[in-house]
C-alpha positions in Angstrom: 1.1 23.9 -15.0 3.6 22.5 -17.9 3.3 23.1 -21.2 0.6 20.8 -21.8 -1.9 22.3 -19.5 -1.2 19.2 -17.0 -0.8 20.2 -13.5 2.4 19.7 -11.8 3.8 19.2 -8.1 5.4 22.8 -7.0 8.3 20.9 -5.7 9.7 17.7 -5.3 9.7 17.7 -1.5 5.5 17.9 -2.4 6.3 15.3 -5.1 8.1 12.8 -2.2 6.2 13.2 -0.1 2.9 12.4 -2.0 4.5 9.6 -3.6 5.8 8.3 -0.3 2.5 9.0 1.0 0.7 6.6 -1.5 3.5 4.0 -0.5 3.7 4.5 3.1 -0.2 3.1 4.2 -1.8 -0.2 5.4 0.5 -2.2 4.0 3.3 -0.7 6.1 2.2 -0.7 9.4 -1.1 -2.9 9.5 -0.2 -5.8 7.3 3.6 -5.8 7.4 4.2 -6.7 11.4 1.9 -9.8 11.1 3.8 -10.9 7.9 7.1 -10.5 9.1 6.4 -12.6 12.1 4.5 -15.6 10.1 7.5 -15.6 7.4 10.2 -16.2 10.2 10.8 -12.1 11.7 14.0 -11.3 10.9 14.7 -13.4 7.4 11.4 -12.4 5.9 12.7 -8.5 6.9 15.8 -9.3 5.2 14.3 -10.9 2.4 11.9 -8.0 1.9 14.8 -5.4 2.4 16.5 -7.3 -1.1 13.2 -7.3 -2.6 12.9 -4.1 -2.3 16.7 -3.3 -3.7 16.5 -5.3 -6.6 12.6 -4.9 -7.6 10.7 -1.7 -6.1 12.9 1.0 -7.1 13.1 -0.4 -10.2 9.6 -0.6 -11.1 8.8 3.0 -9.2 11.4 4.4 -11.8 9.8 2.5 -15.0 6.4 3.8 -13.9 7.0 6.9 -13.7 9.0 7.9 -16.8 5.8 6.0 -18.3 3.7 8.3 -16.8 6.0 11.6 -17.1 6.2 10.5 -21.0 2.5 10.6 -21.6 1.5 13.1 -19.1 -2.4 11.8 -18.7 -4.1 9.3 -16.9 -3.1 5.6 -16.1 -4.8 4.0 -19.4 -3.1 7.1 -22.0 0.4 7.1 -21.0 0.3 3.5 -22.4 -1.7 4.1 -25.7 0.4 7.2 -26.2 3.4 5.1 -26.7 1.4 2.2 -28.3 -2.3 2.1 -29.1 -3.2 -1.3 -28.1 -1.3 -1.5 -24.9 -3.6 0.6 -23.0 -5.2 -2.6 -21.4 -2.2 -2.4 -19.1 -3.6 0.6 -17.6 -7.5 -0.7 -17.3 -6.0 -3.4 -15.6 -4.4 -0.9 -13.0 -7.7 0.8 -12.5 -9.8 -2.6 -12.1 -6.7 -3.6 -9.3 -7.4 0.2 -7.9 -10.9 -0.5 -7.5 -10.9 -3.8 -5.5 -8.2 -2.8 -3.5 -9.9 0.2 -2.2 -12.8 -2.0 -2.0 -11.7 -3.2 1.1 -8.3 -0.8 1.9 -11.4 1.8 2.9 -13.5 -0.6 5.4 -9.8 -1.0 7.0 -9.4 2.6 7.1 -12.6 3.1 8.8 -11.6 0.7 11.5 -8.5 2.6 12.2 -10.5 5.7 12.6 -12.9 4.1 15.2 -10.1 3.2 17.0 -8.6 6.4 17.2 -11.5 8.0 18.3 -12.2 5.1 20.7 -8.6 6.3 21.8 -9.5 9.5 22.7 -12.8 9.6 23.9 -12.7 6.9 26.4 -9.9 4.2 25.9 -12.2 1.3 26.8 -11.9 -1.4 24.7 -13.8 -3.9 27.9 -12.0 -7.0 29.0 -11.2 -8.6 25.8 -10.0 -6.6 23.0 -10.7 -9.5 20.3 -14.3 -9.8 21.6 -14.2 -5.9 20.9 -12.7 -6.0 17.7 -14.9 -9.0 16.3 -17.7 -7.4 17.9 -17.4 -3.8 16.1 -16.1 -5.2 12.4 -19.1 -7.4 12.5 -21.7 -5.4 13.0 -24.2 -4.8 10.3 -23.9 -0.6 10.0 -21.2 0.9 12.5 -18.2 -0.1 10.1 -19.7 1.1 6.9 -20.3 4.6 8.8 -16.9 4.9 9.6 -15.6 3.8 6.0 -17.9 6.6 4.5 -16.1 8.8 6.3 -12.8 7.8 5.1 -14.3 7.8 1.8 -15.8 11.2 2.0 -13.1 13.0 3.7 -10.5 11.7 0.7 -12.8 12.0 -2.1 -13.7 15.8 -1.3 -9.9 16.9 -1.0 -9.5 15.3 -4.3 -12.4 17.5 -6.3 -9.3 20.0 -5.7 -6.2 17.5 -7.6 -4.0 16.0 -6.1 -1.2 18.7 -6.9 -3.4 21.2 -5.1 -4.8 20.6 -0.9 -3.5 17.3 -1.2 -0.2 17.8 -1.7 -0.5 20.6 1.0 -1.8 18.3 3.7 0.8 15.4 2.6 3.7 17.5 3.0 2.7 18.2 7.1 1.4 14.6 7.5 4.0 12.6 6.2 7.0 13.7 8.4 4.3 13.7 11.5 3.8 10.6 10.4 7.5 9.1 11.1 7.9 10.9 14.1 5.0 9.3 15.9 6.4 5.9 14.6 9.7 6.6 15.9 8.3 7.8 19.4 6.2 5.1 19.8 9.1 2.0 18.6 11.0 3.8 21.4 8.5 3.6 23.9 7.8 -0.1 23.1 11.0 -1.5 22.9 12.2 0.5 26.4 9.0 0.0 28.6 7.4 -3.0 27.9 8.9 -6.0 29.5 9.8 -8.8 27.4 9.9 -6.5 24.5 13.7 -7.3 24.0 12.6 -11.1 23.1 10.5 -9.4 20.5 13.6 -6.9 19.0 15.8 -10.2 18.6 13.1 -12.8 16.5 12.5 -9.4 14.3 15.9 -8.4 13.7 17.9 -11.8 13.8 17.6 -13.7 10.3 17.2 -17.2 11.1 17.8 -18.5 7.9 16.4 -22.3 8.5 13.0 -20.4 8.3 13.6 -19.1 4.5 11.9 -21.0 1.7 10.0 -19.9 -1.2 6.6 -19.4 0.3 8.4 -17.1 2.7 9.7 -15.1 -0.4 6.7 -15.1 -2.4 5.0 -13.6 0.4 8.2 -10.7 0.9 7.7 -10.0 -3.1 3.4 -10.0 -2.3 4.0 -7.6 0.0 6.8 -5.3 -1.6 3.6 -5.1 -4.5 1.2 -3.8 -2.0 3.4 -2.3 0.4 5.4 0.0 -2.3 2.1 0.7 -4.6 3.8 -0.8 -7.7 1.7 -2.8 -10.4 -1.0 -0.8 -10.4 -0.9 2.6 -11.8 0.4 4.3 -8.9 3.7 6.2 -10.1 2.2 6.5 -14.0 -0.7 8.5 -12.5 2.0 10.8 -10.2 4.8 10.7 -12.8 2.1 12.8 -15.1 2.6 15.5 -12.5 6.0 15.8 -12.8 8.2 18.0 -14.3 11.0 17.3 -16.8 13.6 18.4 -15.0 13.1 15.9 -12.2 15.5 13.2 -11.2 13.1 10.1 -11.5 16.3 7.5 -10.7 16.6 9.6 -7.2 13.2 10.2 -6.6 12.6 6.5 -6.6 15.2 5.4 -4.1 13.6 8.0 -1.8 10.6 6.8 -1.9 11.6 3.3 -1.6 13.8 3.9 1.3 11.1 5.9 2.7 8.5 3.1 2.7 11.0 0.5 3.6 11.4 2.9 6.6 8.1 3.1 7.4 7.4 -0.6 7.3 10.5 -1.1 9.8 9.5 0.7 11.8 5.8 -0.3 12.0 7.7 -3.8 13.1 9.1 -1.9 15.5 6.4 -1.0 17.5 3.9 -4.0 16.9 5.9 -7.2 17.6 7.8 -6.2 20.6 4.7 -4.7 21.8 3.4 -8.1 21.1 6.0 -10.0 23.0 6.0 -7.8 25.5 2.3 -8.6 26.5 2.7 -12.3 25.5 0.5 -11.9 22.8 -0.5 -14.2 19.6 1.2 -12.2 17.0 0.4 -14.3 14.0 -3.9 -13.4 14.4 -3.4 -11.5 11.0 -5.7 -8.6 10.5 -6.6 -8.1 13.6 -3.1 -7.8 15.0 -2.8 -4.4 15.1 -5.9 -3.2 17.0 -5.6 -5.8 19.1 -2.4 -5.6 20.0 -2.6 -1.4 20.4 -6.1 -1.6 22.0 -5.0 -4.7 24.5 -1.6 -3.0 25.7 -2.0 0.4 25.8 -5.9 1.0 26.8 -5.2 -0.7 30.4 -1.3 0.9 31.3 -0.7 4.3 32.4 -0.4 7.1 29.9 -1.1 4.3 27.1 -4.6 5.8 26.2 -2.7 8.5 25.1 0.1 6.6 23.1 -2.3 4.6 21.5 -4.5 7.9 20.9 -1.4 9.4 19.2 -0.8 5.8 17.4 -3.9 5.3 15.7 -3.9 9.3 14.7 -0.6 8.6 13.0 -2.0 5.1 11.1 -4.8 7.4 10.1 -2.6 10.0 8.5 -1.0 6.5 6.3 -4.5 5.2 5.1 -5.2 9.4 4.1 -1.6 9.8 2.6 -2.3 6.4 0.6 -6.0 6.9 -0.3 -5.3 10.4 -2.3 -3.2 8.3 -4.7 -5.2 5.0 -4.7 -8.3 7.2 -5.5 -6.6 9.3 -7.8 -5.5 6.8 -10.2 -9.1 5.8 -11.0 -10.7 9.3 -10.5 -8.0 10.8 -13.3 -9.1 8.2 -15.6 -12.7 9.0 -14.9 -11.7 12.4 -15.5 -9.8 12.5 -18.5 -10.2 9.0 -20.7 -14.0 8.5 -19.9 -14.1 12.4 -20.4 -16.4 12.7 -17.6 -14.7 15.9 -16.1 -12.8 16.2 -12.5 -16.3 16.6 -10.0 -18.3 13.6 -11.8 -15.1 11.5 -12.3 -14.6 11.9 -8.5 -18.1 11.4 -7.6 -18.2 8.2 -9.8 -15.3 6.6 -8.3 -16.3 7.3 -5.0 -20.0 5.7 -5.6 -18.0 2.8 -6.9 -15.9 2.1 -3.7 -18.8 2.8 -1.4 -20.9 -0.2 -3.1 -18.3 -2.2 -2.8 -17.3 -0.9 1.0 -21.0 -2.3 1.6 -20.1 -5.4 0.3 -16.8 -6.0 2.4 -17.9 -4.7 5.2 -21.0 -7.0 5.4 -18.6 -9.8 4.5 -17.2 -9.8 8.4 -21.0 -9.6 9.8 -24.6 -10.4 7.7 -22.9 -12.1 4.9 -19.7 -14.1 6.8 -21.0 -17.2 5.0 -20.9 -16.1 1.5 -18.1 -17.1 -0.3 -16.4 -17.3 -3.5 -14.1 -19.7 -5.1 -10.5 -19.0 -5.8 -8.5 -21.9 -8.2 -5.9 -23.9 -6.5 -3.3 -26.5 -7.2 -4.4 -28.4 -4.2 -8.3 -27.9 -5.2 -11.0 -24.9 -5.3 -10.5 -22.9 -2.3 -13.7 -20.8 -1.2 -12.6 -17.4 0.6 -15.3 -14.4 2.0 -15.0 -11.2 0.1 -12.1 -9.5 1.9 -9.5 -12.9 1.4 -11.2 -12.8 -2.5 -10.1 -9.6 -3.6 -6.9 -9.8 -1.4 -6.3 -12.4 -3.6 -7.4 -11.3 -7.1 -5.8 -7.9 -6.5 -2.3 -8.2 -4.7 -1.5 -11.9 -5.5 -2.8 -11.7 -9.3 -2.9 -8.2 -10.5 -0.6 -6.7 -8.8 2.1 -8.9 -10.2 0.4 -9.6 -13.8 1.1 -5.7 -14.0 4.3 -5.5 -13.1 5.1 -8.3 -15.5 3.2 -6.2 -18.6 5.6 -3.3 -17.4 8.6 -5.0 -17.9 7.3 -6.4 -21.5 6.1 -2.6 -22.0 9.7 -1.4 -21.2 12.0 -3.8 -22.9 10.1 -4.8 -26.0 7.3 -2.0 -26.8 8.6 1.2 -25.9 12.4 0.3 -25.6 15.1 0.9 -23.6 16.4 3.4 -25.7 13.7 5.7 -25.3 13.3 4.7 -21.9 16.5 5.7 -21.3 16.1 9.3 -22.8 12.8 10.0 -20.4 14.2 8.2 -17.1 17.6 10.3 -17.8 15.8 13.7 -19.2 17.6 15.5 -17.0 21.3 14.2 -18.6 21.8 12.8 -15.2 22.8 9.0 -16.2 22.5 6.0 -18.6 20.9 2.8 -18.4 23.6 -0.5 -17.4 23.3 -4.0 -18.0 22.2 -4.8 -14.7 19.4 -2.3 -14.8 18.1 -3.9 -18.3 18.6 -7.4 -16.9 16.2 -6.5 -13.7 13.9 -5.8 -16.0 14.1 -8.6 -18.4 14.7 -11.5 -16.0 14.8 -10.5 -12.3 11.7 -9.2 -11.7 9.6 -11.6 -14.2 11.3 -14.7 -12.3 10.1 -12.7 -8.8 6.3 -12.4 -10.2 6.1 -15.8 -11.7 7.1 -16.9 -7.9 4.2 -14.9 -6.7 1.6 -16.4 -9.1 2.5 -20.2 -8.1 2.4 -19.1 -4.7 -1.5 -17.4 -5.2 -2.7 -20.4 -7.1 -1.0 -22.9 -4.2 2.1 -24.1 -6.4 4.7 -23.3 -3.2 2.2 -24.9 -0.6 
């Protein structure tokens, strides 16, 4: 515990790795592959990997001294500095909620797939008619969210310095080295998997314009966990003495990593079976559950696959939930076991909700303002949209304002470098005053259909 009575990480391997964990999800290895090959393969990955230098660790570092600073949940870091700018965090938890909304119904999927994996491995004839036919349904899906939802929720009644940093610091490294052994195995086996490696790896640079980067930046948002309350809600945990400049570049390196290697496996998998890669959400179980439920020893690849996407949506979940949960907890005054079970109530309705929207209610939709005209999107595209492609960059924008004109770079400087490890350059002040505004302005003409 610090001084303060708030609990703290016992170590900065626990810290990494939770932080990492919360990075390292869905956005990594079920979202990125299909991305990456719809913005070109290897220029989007080398857009993405820029994106990442010049905006993620950045804003990972900004967020957490934020949160180290005030030591409390998402909405009091930013009234202990300033009073009225605790908006900033409401707006993280209202991004939390609706992306958990739906990042739990995905979850669930991955988990019946796993244990489709290992109990049987039959997936019929045609894996989409599978897929379609499971996500549909009216009940299965939202039993297999509430699972997820249970199974993260009840680790959490503990904090997430306690179990869950426990269980994150064993899942996290299996997590790599199932991606590792199963890129390998992809890329050496399957035939036509070299064609794959090449579009992935080899920027053509014809492909690159600015919807292409918008998309990188969208992704770098979602992918990293910046925007949205994330590192303010773990920086509260951590101790003075930590090196938040270093801690960030790990973690940012570490979910670059994890993203790379995600591509790894998917797209050469893809080639290799001369499949569409560019289906979008359905990509990766289609692509796993096609390939490696009819070749020999691939039920147990993909069984050991899907166990390691399982440990991402887990390791991402803790901190998702958290950030909400901790303000349940401590602003609402509501105390750790109702905050948690009010959050979790919350999610669940809305699981319903998304869940439903791939079956019973397919045909409801709502609109979503466009430069080219009111587009009208199900649930799941609607709060993709409001939560990655509008909040996710509204709140990294309000962090940079926070930073450079409310709290300072001076002061800033003495919590990011409380260690007397550093100083703040020119080029660090001018990421945050130009850079990454001019990369989030990007992403909101490209939401509301500016970049076509």
């Amino acid at each position: 515990m610090s001084n303060n009575g708030q609990a703290q990480f016992k170590s900065r391997f626990g810290y990494i790795m939770v932080a990492a964990g919360a990075a390292i999800g869905l956005g990594n290895i079920w979202k990125f592959p299909y991305l990456a090959y719809r913005g070109g393969g290897g220029i989007f990955l080398v857009t993405y990997i820029i994106i990442i230098i010049l905006m993620a660790h950045p804003m990972v570092e900004m967020e957490t001294a934020i949160g180290r600073f005030g030591k409390s949940d998402t909405v009091s870091v930013f009234e202990k500095i300033n009073k009225k700018w605790g908006f900033v965090g409401w707006i993280a938890n209202i991004c939390t909620l609706g992306i958990n909304m739906f990042y739990v119904v995905v979850g669930g999927w991955v988990l019946k797939y796993a244990v489709q994996f290992i109990t049987s491995g039959d997936f019929g004839e045609d894996t989409n008619v599978f897929f379609n036919g499971f996500i549909s349904k009216p009940v299965e899906p939202i039993i297999w969210a509430v699972i997820v939802l249970f199974i993260a929720s009840f680790l959490l009644l503990f904090g997430i310095t306690e179990i869950v940093e426990k269980v994150t610091k064993v899942i996290m490294p299996v997590l790599f080295v199932i991606l590792v052994f199963c890129a390998v195995y992809a890329c050496a086996t399957l035939p036509g998997a070299v064609e794959g490696l090449k579009y992935y790896l080899v920027p053509n640079f014809k492909n690159f314009n600015f919807k292409v980067f918008a998309d990188a930046a969208t992704q770098v948002l979602f992918s990293v966990g910046i925007g949205w309350g994330i590192f303010t809600t773990l920086g509260a945990n951590i101790s003075d003495s930590s090196n938040l400049k270093s801690d960030a570049i790990m973690v940012s390196i570490m979910d670059t990593m994890a993203a790379v290697l995600a591509g790894f496996v998917v797209i050469p998998t893809a080639f290799g079976a001369g499949m569409e890669v560019t289906k979008g959400p359905a990509l990766l179980f289609d692509v796993m559950a096609g390939i490696y439920g009819s070749m020999p020893g691939g039920r147990l690849i993909g069984s050991v696959f899907f166990v390691g996407v399982m440990f991402a949506v887990f390791s991402s979940l803790f901190t998702f939930f958290e950030i909400s949960m901790k303000t349940f907890e401590v602003k609402l005054k509501m105390g750790r076991k109702k905050g948690v079970i009010a959050v979790s109530l919350i999610i669940f309705v809305g699981n319903i909700l998304v869940s439903l929207g791939f079956g019973p209610l397919s045909s409801f939709k709502i609109p979503w303002p466009s430069f080219t005209g009111m587009e009208m999107y199900g649930l799941y595209d609607w709060l993709d949209c409001f939560t990655g492609y509008l909040l996710l960059p509204l709140g990294c924008l309000l962090t940079c304002v926070f930073i450079a004109k409310i709290w300072g770079f001076d002061n800033y400087e003495k919590e990011l470098f409380k260690n007397g490890e550093g100083k703040l350059n020119g080029f660090d002040k001018m990421l945050t005053l130009a850079v990454i505004p001019i990369f989030m302005v990007i992403v909101l003409l490209n939401v509301f259909g500016f970049l076509g």
